[in-house]
mmCIF file of the N, C-alpha and C atoms, coordinates in Angstrom:
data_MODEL
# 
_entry.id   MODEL 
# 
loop_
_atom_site.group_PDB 
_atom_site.id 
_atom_site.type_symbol 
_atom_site.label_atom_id 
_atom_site.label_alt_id 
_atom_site.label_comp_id 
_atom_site.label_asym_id 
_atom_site.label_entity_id 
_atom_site.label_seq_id 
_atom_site.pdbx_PDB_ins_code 
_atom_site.Cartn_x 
_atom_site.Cartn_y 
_atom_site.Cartn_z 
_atom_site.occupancy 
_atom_site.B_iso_or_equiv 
_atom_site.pdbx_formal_charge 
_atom_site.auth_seq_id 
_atom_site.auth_comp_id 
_atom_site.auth_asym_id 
_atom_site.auth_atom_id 
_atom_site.pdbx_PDB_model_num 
ATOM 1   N N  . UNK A 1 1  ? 44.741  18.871  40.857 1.00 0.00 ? 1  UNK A N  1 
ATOM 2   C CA . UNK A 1 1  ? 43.473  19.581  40.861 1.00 0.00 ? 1  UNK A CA 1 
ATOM 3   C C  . UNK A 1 1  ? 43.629  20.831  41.712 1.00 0.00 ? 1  UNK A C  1 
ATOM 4   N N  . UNK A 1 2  ? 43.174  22.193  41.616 1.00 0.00 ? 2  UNK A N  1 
ATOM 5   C CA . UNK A 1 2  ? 43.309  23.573  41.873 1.00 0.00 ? 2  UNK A CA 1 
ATOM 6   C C  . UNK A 1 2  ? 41.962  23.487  43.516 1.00 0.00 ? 2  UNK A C  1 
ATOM 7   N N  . UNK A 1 3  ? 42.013  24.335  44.303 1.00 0.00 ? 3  UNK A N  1 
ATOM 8   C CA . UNK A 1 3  ? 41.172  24.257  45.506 1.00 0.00 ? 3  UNK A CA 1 
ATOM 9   C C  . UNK A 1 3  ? 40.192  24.690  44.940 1.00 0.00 ? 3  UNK A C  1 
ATOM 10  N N  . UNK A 1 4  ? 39.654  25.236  43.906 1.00 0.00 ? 4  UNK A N  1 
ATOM 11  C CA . UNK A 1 4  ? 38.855  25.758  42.837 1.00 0.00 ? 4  UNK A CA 1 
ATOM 12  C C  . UNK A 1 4  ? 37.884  24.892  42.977 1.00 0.00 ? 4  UNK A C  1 
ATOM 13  N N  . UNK A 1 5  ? 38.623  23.401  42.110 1.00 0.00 ? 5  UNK A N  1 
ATOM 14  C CA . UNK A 1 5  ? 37.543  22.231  42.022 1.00 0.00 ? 5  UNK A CA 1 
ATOM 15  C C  . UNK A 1 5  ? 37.117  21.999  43.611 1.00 0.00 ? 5  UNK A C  1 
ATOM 16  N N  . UNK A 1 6  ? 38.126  21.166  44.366 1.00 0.00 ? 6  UNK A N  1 
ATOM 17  C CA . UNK A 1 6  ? 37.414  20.853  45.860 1.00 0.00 ? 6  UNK A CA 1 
ATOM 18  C C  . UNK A 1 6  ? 36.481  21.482  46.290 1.00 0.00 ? 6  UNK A C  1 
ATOM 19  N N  . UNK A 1 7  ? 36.624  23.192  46.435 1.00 0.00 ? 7  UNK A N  1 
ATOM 20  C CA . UNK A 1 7  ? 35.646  23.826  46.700 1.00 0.00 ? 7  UNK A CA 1 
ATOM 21  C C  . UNK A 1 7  ? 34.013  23.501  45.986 1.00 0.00 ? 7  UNK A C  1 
ATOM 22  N N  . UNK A 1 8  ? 34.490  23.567  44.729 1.00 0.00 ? 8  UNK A N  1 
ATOM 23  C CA . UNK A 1 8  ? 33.040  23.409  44.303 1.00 0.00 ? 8  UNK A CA 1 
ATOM 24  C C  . UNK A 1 8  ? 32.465  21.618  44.165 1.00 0.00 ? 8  UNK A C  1 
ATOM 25  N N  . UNK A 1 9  ? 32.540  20.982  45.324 1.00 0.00 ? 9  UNK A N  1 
ATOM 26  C CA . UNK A 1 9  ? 32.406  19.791  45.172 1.00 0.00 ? 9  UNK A CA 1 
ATOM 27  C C  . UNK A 1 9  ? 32.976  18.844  43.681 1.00 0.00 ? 9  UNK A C  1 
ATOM 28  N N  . UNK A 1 10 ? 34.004  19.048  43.042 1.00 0.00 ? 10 UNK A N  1 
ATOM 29  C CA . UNK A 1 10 ? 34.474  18.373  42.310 1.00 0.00 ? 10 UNK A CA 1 
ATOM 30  C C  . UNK A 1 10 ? 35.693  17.601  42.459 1.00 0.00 ? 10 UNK A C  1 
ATOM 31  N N  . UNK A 1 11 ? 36.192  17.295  43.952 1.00 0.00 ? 11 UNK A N  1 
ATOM 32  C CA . UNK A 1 11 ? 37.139  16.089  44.399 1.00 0.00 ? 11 UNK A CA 1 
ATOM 33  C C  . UNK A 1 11 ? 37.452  15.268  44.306 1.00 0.00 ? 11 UNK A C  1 
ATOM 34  N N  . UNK A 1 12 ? 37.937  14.420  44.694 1.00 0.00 ? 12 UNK A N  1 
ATOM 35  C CA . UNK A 1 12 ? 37.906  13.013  44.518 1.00 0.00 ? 12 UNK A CA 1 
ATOM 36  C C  . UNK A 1 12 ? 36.996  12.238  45.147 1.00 0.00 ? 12 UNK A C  1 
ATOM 37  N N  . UNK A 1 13 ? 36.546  12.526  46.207 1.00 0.00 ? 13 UNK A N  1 
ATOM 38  C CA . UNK A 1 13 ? 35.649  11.594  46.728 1.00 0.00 ? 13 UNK A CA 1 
ATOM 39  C C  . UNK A 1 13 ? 33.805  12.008  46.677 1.00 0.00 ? 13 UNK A C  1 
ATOM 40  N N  . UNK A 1 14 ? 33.748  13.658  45.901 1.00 0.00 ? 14 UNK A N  1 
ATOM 41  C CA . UNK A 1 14 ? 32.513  13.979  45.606 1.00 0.00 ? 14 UNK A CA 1 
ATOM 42  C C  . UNK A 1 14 ? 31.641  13.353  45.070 1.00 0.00 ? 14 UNK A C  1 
ATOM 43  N N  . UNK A 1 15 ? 31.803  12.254  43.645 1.00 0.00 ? 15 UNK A N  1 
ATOM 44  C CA . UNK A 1 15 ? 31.132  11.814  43.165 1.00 0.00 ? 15 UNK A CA 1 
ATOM 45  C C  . UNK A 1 15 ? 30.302  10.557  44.122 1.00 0.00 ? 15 UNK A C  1 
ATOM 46  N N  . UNK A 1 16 ? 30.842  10.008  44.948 1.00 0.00 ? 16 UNK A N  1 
ATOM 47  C CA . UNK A 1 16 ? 30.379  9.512   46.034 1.00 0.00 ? 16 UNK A CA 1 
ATOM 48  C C  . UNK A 1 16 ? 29.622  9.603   46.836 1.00 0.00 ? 16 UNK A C  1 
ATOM 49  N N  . UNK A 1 17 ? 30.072  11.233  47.631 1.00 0.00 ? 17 UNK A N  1 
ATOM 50  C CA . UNK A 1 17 ? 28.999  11.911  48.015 1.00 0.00 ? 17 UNK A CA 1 
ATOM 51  C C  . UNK A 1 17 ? 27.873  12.521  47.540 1.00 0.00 ? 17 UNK A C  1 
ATOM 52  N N  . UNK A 1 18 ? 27.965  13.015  45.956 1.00 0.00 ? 18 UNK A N  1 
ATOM 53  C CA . UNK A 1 18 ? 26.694  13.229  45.449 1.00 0.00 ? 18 UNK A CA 1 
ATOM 54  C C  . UNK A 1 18 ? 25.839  11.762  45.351 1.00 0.00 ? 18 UNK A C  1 
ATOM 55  N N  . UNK A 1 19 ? 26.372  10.742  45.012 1.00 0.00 ? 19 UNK A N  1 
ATOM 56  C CA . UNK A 1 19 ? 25.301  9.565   44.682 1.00 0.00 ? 19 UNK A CA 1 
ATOM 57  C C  . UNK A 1 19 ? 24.865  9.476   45.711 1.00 0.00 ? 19 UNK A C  1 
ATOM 58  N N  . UNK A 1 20 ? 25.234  9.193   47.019 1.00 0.00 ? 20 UNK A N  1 
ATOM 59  C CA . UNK A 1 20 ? 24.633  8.618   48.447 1.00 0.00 ? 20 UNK A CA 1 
ATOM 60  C C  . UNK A 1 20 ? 23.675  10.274  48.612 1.00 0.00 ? 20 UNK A C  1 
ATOM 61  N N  . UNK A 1 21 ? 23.975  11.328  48.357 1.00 0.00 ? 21 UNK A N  1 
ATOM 62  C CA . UNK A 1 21 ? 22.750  12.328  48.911 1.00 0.00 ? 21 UNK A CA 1 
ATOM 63  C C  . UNK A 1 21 ? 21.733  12.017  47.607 1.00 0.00 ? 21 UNK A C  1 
ATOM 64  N N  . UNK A 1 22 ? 21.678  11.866  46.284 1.00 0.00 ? 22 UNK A N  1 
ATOM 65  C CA . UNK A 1 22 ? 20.663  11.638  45.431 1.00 0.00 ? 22 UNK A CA 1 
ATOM 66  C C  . UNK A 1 22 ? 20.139  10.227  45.488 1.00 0.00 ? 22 UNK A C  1 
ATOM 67  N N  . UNK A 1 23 ? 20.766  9.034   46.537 1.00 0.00 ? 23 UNK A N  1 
ATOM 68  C CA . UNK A 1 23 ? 19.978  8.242   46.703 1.00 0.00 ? 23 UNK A CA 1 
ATOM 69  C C  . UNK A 1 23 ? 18.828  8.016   48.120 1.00 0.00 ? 23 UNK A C  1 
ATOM 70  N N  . UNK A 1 24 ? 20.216  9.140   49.083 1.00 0.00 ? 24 UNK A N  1 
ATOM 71  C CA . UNK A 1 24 ? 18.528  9.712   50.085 1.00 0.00 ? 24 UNK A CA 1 
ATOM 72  C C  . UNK A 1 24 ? 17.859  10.266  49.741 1.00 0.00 ? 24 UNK A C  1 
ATOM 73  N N  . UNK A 1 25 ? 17.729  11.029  48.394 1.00 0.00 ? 25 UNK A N  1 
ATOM 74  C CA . UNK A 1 25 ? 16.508  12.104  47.911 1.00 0.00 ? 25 UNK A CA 1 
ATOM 75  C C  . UNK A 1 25 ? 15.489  10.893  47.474 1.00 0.00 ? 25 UNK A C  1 
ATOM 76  N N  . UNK A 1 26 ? 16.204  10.157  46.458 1.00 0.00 ? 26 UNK A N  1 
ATOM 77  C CA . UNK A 1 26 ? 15.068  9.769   45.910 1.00 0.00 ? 26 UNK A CA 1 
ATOM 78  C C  . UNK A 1 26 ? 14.366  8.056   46.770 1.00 0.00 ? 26 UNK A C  1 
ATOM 79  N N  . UNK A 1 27 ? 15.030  8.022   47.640 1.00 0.00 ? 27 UNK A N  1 
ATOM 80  C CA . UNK A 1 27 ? 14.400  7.238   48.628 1.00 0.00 ? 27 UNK A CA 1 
ATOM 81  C C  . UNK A 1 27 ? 12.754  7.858   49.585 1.00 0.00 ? 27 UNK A C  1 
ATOM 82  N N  . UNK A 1 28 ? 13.232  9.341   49.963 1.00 0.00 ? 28 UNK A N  1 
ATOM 83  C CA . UNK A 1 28 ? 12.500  10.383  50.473 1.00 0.00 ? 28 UNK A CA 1 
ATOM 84  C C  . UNK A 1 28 ? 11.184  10.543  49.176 1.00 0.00 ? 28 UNK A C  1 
ATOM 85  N N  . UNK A 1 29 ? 11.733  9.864   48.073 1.00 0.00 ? 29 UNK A N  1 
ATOM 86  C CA . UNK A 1 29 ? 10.032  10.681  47.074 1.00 0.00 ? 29 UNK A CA 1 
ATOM 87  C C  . UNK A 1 29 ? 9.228   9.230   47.568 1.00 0.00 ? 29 UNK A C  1 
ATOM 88  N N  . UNK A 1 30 ? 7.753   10.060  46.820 1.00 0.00 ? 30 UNK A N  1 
ATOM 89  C CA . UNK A 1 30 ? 6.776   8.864   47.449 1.00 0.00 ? 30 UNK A CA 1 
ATOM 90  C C  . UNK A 1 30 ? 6.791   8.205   45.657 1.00 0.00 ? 30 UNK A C  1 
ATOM 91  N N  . UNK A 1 31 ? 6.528   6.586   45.814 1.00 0.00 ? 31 UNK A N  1 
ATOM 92  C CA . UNK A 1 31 ? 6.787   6.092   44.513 1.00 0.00 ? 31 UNK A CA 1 
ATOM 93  C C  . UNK A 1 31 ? 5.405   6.683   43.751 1.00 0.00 ? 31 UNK A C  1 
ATOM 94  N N  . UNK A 1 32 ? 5.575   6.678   42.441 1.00 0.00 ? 32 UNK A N  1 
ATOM 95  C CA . UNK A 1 32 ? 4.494   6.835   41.545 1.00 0.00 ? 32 UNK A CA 1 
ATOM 96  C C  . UNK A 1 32 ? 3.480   6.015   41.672 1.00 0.00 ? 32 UNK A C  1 
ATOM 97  N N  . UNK A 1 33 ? 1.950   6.604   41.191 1.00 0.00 ? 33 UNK A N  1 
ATOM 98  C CA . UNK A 1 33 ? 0.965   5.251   40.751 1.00 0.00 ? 33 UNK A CA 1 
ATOM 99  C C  . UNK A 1 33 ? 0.063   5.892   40.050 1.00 0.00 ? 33 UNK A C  1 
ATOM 100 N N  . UNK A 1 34 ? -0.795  5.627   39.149 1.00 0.00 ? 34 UNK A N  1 
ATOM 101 C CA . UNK A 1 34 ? -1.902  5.789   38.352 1.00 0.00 ? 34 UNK A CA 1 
ATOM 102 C C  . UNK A 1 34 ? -2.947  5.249   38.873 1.00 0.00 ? 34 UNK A C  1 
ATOM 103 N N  . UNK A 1 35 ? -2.906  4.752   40.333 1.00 0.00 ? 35 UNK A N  1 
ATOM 104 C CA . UNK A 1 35 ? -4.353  3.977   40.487 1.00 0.00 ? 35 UNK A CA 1 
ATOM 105 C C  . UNK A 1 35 ? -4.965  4.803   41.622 1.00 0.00 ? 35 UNK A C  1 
ATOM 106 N N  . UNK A 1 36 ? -6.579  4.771   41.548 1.00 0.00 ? 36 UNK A N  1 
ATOM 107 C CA . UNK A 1 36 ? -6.872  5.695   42.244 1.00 0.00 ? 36 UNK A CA 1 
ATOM 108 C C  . UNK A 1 36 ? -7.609  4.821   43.065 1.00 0.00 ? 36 UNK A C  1 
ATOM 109 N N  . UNK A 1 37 ? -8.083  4.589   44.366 1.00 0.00 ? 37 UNK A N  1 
ATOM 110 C CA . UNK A 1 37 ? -9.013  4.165   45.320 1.00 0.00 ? 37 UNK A CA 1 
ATOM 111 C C  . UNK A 1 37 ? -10.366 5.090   45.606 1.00 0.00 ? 37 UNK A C  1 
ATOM 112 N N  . UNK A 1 38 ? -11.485 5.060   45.837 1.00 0.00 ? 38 UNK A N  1 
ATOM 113 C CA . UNK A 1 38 ? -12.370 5.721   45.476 1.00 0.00 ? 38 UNK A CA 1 
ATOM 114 C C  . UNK A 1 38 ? -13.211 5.058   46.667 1.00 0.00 ? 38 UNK A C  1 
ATOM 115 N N  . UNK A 1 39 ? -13.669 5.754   47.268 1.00 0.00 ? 39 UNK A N  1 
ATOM 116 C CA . UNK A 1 39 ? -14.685 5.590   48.730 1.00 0.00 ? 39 UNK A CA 1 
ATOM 117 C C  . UNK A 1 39 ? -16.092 6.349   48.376 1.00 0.00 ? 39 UNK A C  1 
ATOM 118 N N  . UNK A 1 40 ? -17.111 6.014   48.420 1.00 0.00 ? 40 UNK A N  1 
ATOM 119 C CA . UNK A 1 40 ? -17.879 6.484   47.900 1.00 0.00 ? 40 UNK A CA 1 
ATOM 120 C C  . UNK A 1 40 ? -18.900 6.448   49.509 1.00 0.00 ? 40 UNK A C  1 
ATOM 121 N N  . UNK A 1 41 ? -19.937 7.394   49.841 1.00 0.00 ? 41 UNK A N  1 
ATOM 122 C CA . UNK A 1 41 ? -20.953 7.597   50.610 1.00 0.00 ? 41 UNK A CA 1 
ATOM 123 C C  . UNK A 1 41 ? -22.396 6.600   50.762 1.00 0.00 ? 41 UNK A C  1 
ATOM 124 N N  . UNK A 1 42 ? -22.544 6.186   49.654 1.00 0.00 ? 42 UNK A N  1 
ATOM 125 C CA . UNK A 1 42 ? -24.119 5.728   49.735 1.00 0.00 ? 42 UNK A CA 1 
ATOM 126 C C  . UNK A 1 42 ? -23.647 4.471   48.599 1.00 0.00 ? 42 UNK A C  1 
ATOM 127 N N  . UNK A 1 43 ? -24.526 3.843   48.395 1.00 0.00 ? 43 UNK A N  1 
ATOM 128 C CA . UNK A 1 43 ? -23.975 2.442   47.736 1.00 0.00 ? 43 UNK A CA 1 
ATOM 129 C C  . UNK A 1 43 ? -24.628 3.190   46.163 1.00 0.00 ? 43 UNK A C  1 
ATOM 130 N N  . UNK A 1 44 ? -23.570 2.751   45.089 1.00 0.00 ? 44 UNK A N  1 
ATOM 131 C CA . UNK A 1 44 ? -24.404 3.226   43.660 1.00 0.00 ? 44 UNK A CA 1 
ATOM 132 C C  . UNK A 1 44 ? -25.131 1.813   42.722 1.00 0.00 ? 44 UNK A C  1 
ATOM 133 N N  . UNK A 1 45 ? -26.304 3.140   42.392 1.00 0.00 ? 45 UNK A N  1 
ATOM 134 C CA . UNK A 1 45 ? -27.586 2.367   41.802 1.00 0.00 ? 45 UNK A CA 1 
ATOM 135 C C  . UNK A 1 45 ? -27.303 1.775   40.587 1.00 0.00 ? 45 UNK A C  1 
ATOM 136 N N  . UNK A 1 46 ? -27.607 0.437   39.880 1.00 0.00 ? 46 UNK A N  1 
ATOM 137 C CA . UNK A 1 46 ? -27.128 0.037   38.849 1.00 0.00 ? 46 UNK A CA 1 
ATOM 138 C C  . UNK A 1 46 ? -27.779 0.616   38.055 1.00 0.00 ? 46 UNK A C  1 
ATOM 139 N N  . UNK A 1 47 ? -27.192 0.900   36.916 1.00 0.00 ? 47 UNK A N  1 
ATOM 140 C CA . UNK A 1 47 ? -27.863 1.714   35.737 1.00 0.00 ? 47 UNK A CA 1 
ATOM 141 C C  . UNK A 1 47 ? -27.928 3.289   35.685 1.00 0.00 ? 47 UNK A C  1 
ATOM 142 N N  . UNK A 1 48 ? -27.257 3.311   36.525 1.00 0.00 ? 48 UNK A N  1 
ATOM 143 C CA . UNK A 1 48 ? -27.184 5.016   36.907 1.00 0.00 ? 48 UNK A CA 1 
ATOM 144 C C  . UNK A 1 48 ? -25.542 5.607   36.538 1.00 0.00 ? 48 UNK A C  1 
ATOM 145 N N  . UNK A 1 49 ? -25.646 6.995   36.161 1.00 0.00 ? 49 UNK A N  1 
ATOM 146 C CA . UNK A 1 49 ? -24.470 8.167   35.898 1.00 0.00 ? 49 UNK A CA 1 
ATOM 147 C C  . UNK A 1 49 ? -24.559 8.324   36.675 1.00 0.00 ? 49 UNK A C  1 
ATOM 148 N N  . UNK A 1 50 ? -23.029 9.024   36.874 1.00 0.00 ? 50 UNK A N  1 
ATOM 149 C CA . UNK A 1 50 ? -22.468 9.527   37.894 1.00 0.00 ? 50 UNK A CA 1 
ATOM 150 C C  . UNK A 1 50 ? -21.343 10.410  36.967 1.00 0.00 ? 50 UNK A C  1 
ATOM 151 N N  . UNK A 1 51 ? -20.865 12.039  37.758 1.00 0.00 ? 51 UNK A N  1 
ATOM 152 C CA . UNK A 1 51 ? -19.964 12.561  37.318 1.00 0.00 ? 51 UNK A CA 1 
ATOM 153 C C  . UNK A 1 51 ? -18.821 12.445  38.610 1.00 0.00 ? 51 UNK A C  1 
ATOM 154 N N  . UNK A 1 52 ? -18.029 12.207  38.106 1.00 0.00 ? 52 UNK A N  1 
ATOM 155 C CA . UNK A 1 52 ? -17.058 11.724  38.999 1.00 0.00 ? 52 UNK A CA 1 
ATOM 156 C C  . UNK A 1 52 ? -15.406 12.710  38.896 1.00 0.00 ? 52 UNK A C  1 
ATOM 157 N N  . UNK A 1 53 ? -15.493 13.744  39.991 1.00 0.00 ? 53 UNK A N  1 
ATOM 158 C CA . UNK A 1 53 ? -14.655 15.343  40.126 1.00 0.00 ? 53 UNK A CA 1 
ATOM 159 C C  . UNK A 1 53 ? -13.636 14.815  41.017 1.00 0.00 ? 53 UNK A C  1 
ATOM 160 N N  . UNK A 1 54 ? -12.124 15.028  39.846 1.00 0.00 ? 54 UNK A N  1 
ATOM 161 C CA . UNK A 1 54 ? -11.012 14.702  40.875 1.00 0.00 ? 54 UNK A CA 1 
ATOM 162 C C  . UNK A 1 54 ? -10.238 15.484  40.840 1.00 0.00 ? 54 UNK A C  1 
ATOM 163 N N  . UNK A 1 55 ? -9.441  16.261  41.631 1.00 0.00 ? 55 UNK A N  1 
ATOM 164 C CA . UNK A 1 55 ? -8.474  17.337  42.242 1.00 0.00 ? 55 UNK A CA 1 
ATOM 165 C C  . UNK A 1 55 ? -6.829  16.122  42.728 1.00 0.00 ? 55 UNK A C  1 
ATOM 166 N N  . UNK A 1 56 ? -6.373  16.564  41.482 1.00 0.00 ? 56 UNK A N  1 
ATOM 167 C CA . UNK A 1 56 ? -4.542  15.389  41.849 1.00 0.00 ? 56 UNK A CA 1 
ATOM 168 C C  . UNK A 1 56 ? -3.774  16.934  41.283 1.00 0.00 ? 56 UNK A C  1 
ATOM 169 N N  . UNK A 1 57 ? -2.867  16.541  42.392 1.00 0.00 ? 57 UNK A N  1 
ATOM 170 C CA . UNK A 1 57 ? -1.360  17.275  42.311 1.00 0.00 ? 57 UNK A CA 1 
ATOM 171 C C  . UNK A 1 57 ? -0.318  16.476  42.127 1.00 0.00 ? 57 UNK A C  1 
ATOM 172 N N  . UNK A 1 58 ? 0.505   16.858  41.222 1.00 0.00 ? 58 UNK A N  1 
ATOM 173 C CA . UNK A 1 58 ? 2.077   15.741  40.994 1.00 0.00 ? 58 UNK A CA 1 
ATOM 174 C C  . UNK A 1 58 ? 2.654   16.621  42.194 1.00 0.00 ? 58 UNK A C  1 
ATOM 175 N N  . UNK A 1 59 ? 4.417   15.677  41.748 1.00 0.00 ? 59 UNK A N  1 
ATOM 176 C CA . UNK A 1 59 ? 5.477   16.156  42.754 1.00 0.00 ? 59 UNK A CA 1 
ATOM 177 C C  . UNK A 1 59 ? 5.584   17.602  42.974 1.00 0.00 ? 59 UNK A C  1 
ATOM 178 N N  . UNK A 1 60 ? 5.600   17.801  41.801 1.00 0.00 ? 60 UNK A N  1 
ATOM 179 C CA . UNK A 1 60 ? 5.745   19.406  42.292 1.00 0.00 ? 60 UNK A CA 1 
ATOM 180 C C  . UNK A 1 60 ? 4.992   20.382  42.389 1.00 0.00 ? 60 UNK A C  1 
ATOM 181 N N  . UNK A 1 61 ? 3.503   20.023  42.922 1.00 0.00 ? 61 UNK A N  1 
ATOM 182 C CA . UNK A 1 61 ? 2.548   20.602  43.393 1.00 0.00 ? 61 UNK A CA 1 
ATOM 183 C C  . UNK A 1 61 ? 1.723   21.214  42.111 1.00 0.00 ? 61 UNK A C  1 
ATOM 184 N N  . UNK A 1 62 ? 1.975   21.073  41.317 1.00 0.00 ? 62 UNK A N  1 
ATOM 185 C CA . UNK A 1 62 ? 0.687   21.328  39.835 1.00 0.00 ? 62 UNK A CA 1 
ATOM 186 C C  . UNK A 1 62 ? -0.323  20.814  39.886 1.00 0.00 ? 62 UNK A C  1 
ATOM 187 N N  . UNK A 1 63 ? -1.475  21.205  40.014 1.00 0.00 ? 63 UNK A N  1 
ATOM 188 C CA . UNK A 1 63 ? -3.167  20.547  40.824 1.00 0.00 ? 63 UNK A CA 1 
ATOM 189 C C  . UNK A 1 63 ? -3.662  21.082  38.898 1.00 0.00 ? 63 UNK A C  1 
ATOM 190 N N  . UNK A 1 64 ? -4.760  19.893  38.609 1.00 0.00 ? 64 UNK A N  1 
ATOM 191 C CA . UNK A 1 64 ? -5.193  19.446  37.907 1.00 0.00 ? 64 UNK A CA 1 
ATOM 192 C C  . UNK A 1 64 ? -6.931  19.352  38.351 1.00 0.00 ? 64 UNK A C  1 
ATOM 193 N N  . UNK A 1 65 ? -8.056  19.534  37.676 1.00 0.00 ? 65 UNK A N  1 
ATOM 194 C CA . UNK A 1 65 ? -9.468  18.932  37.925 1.00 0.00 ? 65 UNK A CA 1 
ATOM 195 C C  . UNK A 1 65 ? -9.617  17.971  36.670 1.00 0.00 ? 65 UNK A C  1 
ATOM 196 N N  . UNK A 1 66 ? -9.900  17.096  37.453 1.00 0.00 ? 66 UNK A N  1 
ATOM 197 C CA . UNK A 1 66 ? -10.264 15.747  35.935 1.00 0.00 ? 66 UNK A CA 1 
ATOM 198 C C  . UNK A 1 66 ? -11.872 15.502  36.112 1.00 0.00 ? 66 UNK A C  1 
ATOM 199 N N  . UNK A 1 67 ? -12.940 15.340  35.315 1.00 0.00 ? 67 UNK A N  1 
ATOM 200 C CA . UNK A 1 67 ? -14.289 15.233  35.150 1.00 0.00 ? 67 UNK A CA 1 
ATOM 201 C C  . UNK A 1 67 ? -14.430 13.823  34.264 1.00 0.00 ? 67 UNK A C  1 
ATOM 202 N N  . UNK A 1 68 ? -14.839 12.892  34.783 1.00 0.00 ? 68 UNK A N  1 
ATOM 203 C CA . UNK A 1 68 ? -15.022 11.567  33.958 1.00 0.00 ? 68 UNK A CA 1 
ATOM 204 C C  . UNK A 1 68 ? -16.289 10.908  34.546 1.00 0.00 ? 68 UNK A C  1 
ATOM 205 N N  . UNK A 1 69 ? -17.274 10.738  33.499 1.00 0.00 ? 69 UNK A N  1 
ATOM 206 C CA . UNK A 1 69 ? -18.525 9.935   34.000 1.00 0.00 ? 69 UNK A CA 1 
ATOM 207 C C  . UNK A 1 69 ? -18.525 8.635   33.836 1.00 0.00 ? 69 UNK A C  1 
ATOM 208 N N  . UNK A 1 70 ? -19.135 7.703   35.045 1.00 0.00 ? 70 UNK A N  1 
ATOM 209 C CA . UNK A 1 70 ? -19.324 6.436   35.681 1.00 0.00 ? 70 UNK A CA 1 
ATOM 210 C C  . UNK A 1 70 ? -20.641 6.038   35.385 1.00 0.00 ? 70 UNK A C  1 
ATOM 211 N N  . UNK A 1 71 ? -20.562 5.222   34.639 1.00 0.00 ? 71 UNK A N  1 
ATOM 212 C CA . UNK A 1 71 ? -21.733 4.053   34.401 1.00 0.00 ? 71 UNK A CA 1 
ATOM 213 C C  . UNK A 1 71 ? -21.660 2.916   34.810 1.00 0.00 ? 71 UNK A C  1 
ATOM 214 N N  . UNK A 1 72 ? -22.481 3.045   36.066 1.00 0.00 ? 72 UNK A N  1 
ATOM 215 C CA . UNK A 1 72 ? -22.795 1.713   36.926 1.00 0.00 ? 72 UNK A CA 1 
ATOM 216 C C  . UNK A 1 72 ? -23.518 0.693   35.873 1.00 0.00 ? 72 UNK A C  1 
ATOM 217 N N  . UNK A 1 73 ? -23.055 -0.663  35.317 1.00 0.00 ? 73 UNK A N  1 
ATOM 218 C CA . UNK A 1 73 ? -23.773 -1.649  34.164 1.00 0.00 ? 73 UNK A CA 1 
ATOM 219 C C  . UNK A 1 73 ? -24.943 -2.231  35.747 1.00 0.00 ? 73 UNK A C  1 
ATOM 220 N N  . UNK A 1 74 ? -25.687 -2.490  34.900 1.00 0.00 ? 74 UNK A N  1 
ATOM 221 C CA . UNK A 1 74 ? -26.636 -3.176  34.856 1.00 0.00 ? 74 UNK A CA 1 
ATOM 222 C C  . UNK A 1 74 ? -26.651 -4.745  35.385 1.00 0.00 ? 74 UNK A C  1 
ATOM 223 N N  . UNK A 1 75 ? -26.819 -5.458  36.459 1.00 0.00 ? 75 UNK A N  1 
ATOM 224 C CA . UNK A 1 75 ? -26.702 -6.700  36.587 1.00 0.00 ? 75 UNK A CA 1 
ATOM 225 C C  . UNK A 1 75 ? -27.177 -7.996  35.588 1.00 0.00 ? 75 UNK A C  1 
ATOM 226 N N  . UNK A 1 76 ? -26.215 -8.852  34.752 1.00 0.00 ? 76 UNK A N  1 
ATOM 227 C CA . UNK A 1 76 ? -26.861 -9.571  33.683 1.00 0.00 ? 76 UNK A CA 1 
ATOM 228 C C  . UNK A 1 76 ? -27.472 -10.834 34.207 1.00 0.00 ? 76 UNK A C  1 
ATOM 229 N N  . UNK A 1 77 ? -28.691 -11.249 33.927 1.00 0.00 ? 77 UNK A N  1 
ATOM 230 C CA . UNK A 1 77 ? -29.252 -12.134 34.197 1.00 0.00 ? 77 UNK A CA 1 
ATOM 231 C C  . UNK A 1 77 ? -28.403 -13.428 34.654 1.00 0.00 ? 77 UNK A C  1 
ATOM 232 N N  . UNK A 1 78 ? -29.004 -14.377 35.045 1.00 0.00 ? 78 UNK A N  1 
ATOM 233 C CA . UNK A 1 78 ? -28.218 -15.535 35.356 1.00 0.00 ? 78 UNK A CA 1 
ATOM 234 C C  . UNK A 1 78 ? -27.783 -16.517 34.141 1.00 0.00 ? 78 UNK A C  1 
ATOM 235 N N  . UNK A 1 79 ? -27.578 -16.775 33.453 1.00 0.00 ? 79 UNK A N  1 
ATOM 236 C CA . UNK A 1 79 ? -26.808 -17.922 32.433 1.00 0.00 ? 79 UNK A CA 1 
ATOM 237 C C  . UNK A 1 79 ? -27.814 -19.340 33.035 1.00 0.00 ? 79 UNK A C  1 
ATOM 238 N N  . UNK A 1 80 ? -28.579 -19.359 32.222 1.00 0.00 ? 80 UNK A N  1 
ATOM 239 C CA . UNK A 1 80 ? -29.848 -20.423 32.494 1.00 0.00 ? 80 UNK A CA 1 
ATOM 240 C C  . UNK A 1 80 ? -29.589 -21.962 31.297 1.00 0.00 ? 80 UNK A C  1 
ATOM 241 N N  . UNK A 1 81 ? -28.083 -21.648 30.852 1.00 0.00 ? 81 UNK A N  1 
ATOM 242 C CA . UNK A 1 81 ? -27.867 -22.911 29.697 1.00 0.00 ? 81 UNK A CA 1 
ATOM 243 C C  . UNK A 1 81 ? -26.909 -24.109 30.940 1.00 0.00 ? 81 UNK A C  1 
# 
């Protein structure tokens, strides 16, 4: 192999060293999730809308507004059989 390759990390023992630095990278990301937790101010009224305004950024900082309305149901009677 020419000092060409070594130089440009293509050695013998590079491939090594690239896996162990791409497994501290991706140790360093925060894991994925789709679930959102939601804290709300005042307790919500059954039977009532709500518009519900969310501001998410992925990994690489791309910010998004999502608009989805919440319908609090209605409490169903008690089961009297």
């Amino acid at each position: 192999m020419c000092a060409l390759g070594v130089q440009y990390g293509m050695g013998p023992d590079s491939l090594a060293q690239r896996t162990a630095r791409l497994d501290s990278l991706l140790a360093e990301r925060p894991a994925l999730s789709a679930v959102w937790h939601v804290r709300v101010a005042v307790q919500l009224t059954a039977g009532a809308r709500y518009l519900v305004v969310a501001n998410a950024a992925n990994l690489l900082g791309v910010t998004a507004e999502s608009l989805r309305p919440l319908v609090v149901p209605e409490p169903q009677p008690p089961d009297s059989t």
